[in-house]
C-alpha positions as CSV (number, residue, x, y, z in Angstrom):
1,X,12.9,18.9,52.7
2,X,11.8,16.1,55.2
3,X,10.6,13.0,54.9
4,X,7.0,14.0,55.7
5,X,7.6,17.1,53.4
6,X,8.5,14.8,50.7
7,X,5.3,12.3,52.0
8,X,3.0,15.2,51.4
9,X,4.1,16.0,48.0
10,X,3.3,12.4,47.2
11,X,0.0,12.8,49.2
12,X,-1.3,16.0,47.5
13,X,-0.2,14.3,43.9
14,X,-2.3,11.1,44.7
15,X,-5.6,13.2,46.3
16,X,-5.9,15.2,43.2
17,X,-4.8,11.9,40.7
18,X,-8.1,10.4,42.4
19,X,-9.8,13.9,42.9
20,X,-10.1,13.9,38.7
21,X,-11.1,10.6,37.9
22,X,-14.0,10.8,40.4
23,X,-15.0,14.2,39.3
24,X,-14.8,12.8,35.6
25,X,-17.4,9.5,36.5
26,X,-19.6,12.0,38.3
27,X,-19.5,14.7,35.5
28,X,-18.2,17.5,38.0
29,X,-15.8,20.3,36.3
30,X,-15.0,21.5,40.5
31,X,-15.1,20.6,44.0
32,X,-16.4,23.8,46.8
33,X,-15.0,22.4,50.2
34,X,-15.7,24.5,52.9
35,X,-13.8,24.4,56.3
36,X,-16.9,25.3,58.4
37,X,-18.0,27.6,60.6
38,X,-17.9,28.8,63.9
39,X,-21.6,28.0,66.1
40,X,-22.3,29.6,69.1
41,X,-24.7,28.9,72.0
42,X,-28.0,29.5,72.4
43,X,-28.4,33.2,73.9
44,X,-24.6,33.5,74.1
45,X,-21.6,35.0,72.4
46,X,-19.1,31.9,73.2
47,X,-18.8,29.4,70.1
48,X,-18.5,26.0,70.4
49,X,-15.3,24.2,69.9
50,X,-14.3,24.3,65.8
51,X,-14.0,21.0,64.1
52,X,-13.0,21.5,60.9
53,X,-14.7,19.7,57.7
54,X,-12.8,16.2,57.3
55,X,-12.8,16.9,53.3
56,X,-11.2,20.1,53.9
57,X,-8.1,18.7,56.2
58,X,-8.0,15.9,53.8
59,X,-5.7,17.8,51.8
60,X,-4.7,20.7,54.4
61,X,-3.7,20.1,57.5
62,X,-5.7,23.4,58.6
63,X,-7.9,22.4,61.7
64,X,-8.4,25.6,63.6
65,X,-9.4,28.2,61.2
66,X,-13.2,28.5,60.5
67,X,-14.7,30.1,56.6
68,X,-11.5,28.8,54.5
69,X,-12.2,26.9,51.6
70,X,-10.5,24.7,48.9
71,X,-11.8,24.8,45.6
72,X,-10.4,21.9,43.0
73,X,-10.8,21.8,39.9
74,X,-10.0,19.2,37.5
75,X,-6.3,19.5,36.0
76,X,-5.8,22.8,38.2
77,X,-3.9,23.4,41.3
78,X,-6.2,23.6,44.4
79,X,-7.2,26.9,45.2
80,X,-7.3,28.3,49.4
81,X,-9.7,30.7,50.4
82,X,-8.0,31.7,54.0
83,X,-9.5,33.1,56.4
84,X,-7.7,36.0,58.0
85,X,-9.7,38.3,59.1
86,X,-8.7,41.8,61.2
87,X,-9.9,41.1,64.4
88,X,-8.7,42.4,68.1
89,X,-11.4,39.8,69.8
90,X,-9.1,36.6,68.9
91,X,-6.1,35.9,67.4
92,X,-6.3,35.3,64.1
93,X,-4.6,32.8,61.7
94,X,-1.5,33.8,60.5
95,X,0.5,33.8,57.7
96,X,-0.2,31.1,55.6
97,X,2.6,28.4,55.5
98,X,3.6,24.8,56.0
99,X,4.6,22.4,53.4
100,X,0.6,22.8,51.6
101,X,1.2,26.3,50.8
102,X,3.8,25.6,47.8
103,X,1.5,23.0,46.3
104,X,-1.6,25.6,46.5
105,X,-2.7,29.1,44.9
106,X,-3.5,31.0,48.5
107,X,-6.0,33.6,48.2
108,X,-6.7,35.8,51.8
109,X,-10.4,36.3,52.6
110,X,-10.5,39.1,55.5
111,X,-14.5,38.8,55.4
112,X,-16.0,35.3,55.2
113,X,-18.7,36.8,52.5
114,X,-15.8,37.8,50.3
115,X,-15.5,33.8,49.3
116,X,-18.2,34.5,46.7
117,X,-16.0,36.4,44.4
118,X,-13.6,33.2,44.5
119,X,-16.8,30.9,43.5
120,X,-17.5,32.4,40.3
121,X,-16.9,30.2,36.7
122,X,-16.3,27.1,38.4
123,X,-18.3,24.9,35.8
124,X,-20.9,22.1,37.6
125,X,-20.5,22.3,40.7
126,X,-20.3,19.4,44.0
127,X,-20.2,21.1,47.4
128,X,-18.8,19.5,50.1
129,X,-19.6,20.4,53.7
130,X,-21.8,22.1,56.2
131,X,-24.6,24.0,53.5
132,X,-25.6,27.9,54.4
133,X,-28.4,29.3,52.9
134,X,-26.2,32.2,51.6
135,X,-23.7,29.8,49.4
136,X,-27.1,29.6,47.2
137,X,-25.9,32.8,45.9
138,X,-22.3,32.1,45.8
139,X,-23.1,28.8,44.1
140,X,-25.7,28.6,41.9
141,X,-26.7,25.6,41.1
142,X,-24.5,23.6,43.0
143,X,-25.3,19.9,44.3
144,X,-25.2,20.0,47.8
145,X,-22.8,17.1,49.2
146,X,-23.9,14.5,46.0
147,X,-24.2,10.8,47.2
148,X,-22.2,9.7,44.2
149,X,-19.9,11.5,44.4
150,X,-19.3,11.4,48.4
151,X,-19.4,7.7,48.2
152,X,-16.3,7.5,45.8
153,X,-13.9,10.3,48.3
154,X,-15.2,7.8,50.8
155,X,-14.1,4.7,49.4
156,X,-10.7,5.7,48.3
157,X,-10.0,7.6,51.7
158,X,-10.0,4.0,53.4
159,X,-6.3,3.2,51.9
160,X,-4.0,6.0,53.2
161,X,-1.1,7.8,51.9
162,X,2.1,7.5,53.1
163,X,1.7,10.6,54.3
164,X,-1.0,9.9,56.1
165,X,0.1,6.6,58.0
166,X,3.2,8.6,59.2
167,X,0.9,11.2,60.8
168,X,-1.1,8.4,62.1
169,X,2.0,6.9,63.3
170,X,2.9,10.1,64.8
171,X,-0.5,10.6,66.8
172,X,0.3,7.4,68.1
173,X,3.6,8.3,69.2
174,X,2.4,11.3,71.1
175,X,-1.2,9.5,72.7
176,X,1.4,6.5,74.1
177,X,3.2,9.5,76.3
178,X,-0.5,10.4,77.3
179,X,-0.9,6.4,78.3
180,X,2.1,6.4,80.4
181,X,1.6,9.6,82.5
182,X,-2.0,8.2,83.1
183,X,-0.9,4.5,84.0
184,X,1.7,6.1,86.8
185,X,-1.4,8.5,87.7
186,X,-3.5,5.9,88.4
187,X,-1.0,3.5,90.1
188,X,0.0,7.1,92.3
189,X,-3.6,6.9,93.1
190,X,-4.6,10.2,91.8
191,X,-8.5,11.1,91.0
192,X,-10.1,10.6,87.1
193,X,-9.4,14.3,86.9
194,X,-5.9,14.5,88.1
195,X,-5.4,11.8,85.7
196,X,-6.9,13.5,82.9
197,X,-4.7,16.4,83.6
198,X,-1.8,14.2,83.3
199,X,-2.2,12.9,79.8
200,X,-2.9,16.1,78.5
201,X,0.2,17.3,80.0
202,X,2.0,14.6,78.6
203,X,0.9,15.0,74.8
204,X,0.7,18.6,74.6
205,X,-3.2,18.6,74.0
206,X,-5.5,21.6,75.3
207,X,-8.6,19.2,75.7
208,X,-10.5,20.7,72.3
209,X,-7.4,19.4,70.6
210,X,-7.7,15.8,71.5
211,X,-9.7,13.8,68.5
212,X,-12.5,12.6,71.1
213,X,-13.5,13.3,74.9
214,X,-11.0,10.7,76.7
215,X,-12.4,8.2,79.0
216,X,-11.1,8.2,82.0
217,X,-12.8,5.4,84.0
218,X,-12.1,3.6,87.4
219,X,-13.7,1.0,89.2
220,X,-17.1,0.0,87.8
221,X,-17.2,3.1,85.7
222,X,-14.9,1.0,83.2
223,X,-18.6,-0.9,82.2
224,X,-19.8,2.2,80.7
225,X,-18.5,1.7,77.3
226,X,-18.9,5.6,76.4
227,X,-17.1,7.1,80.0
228,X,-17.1,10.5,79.9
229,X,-17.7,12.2,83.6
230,X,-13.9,12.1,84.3
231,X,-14.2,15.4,86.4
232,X,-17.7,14.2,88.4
233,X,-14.9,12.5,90.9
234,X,-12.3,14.5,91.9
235,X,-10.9,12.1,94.3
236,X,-9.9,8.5,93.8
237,X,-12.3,5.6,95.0
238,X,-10.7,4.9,98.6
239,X,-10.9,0.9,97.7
240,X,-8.6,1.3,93.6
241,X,-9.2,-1.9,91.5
242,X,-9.1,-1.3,88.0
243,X,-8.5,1.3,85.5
244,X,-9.5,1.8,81.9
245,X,-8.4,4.5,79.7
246,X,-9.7,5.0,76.1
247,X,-7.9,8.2,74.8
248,X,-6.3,9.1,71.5
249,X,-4.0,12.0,70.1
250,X,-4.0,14.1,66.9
251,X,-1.0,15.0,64.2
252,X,-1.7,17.5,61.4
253,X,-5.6,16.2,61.4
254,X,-5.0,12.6,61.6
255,X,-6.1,10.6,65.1
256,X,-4.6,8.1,67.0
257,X,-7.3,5.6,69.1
258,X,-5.6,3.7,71.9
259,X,-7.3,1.7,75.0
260,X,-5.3,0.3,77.7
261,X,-7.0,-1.5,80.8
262,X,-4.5,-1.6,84.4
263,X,-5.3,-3.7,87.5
264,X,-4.6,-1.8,90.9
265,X,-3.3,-5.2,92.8
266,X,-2.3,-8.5,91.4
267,X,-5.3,-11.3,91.5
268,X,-7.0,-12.8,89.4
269,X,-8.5,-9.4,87.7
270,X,-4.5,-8.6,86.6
271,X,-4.8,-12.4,85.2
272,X,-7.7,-11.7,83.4
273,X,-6.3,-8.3,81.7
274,X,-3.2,-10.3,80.5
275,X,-5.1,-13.0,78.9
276,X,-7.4,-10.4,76.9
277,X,-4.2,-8.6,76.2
278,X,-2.5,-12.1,74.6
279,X,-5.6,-12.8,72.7
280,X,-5.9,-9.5,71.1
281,X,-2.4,-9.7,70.1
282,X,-2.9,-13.2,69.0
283,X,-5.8,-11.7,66.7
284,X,-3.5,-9.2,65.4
285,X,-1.2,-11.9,64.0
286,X,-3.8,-13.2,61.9
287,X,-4.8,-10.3,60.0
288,X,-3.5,-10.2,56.4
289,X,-4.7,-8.3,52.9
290,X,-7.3,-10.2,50.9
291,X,-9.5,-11.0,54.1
292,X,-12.7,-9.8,55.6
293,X,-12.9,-7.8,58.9
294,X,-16.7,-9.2,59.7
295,X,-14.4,-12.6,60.1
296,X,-12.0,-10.8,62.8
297,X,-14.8,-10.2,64.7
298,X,-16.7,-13.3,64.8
299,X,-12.7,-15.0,65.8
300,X,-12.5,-12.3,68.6
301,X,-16.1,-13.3,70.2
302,X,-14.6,-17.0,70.2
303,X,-11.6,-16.1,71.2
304,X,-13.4,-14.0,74.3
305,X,-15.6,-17.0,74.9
306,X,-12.7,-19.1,75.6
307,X,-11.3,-16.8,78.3
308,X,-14.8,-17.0,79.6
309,X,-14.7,-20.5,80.0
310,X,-11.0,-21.0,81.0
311,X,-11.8,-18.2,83.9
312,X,-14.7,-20.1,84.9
313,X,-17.1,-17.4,84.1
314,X,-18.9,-18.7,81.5
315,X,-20.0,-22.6,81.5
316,X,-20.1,-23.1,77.6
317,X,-17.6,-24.5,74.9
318,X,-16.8,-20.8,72.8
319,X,-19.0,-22.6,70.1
320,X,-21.7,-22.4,72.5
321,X,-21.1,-18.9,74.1
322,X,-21.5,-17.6,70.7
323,X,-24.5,-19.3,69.3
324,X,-27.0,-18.4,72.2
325,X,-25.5,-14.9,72.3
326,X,-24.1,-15.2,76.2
327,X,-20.7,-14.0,74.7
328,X,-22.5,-10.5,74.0
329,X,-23.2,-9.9,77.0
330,X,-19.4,-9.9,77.7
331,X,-18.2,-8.3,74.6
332,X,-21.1,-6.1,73.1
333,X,-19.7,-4.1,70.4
334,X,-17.8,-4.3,67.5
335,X,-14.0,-5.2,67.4
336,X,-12.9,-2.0,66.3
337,X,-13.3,1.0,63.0
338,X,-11.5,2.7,60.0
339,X,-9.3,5.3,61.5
340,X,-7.4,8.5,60.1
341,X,-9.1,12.0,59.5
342,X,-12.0,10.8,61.5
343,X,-11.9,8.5,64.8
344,X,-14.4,6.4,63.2
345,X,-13.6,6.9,59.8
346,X,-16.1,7.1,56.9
347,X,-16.6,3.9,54.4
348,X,-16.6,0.9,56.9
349,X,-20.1,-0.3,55.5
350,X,-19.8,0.9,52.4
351,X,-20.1,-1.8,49.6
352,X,-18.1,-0.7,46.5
353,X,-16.8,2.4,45.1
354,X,-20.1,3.0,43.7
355,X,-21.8,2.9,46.7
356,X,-23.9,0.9,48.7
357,X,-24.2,-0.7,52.2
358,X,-22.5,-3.4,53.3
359,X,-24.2,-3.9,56.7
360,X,-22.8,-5.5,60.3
361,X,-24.4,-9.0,60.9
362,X,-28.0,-9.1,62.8
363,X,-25.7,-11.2,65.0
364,X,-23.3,-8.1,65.6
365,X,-25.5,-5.2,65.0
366,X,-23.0,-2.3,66.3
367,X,-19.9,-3.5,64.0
368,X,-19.0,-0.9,62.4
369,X,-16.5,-2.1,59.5
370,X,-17.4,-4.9,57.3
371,X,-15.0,-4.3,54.3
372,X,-12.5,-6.5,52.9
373,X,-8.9,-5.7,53.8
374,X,-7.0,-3.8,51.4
375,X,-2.9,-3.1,51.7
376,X,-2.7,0.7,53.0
377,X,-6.1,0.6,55.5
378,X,-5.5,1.5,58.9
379,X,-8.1,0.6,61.6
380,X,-8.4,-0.7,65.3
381,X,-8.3,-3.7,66.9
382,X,-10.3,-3.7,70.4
383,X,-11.9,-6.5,72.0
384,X,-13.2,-6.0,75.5
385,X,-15.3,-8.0,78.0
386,X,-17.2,-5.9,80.8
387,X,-19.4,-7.0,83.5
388,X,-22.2,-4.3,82.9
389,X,-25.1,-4.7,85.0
390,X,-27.8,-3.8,82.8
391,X,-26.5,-6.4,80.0
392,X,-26.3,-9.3,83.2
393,X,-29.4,-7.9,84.4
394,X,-30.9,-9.1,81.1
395,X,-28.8,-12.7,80.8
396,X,-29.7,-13.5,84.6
397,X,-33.5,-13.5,83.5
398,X,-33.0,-15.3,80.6
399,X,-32.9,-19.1,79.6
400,X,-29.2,-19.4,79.4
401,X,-28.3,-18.2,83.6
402,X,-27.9,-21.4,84.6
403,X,-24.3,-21.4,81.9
404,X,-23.2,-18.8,84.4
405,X,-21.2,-18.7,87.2
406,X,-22.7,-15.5,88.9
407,X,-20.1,-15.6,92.3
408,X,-17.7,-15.0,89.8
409,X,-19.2,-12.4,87.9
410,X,-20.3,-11.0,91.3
411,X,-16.2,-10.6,92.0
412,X,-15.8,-9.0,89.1
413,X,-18.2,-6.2,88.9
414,X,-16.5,-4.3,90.7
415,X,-13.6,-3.8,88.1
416,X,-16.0,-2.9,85.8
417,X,-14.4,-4.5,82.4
418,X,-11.3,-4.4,80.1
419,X,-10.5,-3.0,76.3
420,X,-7.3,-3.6,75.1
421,X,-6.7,-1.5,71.8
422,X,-4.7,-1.1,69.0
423,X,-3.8,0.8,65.7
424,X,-3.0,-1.4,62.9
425,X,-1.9,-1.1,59.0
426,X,-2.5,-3.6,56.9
427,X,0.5,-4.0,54.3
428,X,1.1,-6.0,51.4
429,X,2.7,-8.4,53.8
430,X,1.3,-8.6,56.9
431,X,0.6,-5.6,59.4
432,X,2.2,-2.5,61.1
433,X,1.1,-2.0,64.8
434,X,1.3,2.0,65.2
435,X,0.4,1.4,69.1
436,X,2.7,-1.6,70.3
437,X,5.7,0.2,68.4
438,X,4.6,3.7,70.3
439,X,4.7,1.6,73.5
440,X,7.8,0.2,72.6
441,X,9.6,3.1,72.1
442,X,9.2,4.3,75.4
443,X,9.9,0.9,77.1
444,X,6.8,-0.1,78.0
């Protein structure tokens, strides 16, 4: 057995440990979870990329095979409807195995209808997933994706398994060989695209596998905080200043999330990058178990102000840049997310096990995590500070211009902006970075 082998043993133990004490609060006798489905294109026979349900690859690391299920009930092992259908169109699944099979009864659907004489006796009822109208005869009677019940699988899913750092660990691993190849791209001067092709190369991805579109931005294009137009330029900028990759990796389900921002030529840009990168690990070294992540963030926009005023940007104490709201303009969203199953991962305004919202300050409207910090929670750290031209647009027309130093900015907008990112546990005693031991490991 290997160590993950044995991790997922433990993991399967805890999910259904918690799996019966929600279903008993919420007076459930079973849980339905279906995979999902294939969906195709208007007019067309070609389906859209599958992305599997996150409650289903909660407890199977099954991601690619549409109209399975897992049924749980409570005190019972969990119950797999595959999907493995005869088919001469596409390959089909094969044989089921992998460390989940021994800890599962495995049923083989070859039809996807033939699910509904699987979902027969099952007691009340909580399905989980994508609804179709024809599970109302498969499951009578069944609440369709209950709040109260969602809320709880949420709230526990925030502190991972061992299992489930170490695949998050992996994914880490693997997107860091993806960072590499794309750094020596970029320095090589090769296009967005070229680039691209690299880091798939380099983590063994075809691009549907990746956990989100990677961003792939040079230039100016690094102020576009959602960069997705990687193959719109197939050849490099002739004039190369900056480069700004946001791109992540999966293992068994589980994502990594990792942002690294490169100067072409030394100056004062390449200055700039290394003082975001010693603040954010600065940041890092203050996170412990107990605290509140709304409090990172509020550090990280002083923190941000102060290289804004040390680099003669910004003509404000950090005290300053924060109250009038100048430092948004520099760094305008949040400091980073839950990760694991999800790339933004479910629960980070959620209030209590019960349920509720815990929501971002008016101050910081697009933070998305708000929780207290809890030993076993993994999430990201990634401050950035872009010269966008719509958000300057904005602050040059406004009462607080004269605080900015626009020849500066002016040099700068052609590098667009920098995110530095990481992947971080919190642990009883401090923190795990996944990223900056990933980086390590490859001398870097």
């Amino acid at each position: 057995m290997t160590a993950l082998s044995a991790l997922y043993r433990e993991h399967i133990q805890t999910l259904r440990t918690r799996t019966d004490a929600i279903l008993a609060d919420t007076g459930f006798d079973s849980l339905a979870i279906f995979a999902g489905a294939l969906h195709y294109q208007f007019l067309d026979d070609m389906s859209y990329p599958f992305k599997v349900n996150p409650h289903f690859k909660t407890w199977l690391p099954i991601v690619d095979n549409p109209n399975c299920w897992l049924v749980i009930r409570r005190g019972a092992l969990p119950e797999v409807l595959y999907y493995q259908p005869v088919d001469y169109w596409h390959k089909v699944a094969g044989e089921p195995e992998g460390d989940w099979v021994e800890h599962c009864v495995v049923r083989v659907l070859r039809k996807p209808d033939e699910a509904k004489d699987f979902l027969r006796n099952l007691g009340k009822t909580a399905f989980l997933g994508e609804w179709d109208s024809r599970f109302g005869d498969w499951l009578p009677g069944a609440a369709q994706n209950p709040e109260e019940l969602v809320a709880r699988l949420n709230w526990v899913r925030a502190v991972k398994t061992g299992y489930e750092q170490d695949c998050i660990r992996l994914a880490n691993e693997r997107a860091a060989r993806g960072h590499v190849a794309a750094r020596n791209a970029f320095h090589a001067g090769l296009s967005t695209l070229e680039i691209h092709l690299e880091y798939l190369k380099a983590t063994g991805h075809m691009e549907h596998e990746l956990p989100y579109g990677n961003i792939i931005a040079l230039n100016q294009d690094a102020a576009v905080l959602h960069y997705h137009e990687c193959t719109a330029r197939r050849h490099a900028p002739e004039d190369l200043h900056a480069f700004l990759i946001d791109g992540g990796a999966s293992v068994n389900g589980y994502a990594a999330d990792i942002t690294r921002t490169y100067a072409y030529r030394d100056g004062e840009f390449k200055d700039l990058i290394a003082a975001m990168d010693a603040m954010q690990r600065d940041l890092i070294g203050t996170i412990k178990a107990g605290t509140v992540y709304t409090d990172y963030h509020v550090d990280a926009h002083l923190r941000i102000a102060r290289i804004l005023q040390d680099f003669d940007i910004v003509r404000l104490s950090p005290e300053a840049c924060l109250e009038t709201n100048v430092c948004n303009t520099f760094f305008a969203h949040g400091l980073g997310h839950f990760l694991g199953l999800q790339v933004h991962d479910v629960g980070g305004h959620q209030a209590a096990y019960e349920g509720g919202r815990n929501p971002p300050p008016g101050q910081h409207p697009f933070l998305r995590l708000t929780r207290r910090l809890e030993a076993g929670q993994v999430f990201t750290i990634e401050p950035g500070l872009y010269f966008i031209p719509s958000l300057l647009n904005e602050l040059r027309h406004g009462e607080h211009a004269g605080a900015v130093n626009w020849d500066k900015v002016e040099a700068f907008l052609p590098c667009g902006g920098i995110r530095i990112e990481d992947n971080i546990l919190v642990k009883d005693e401090g923190i795990e970075n996944f990223t900056r031991d990933a980086f390590r490991a490859l001398g870097v």
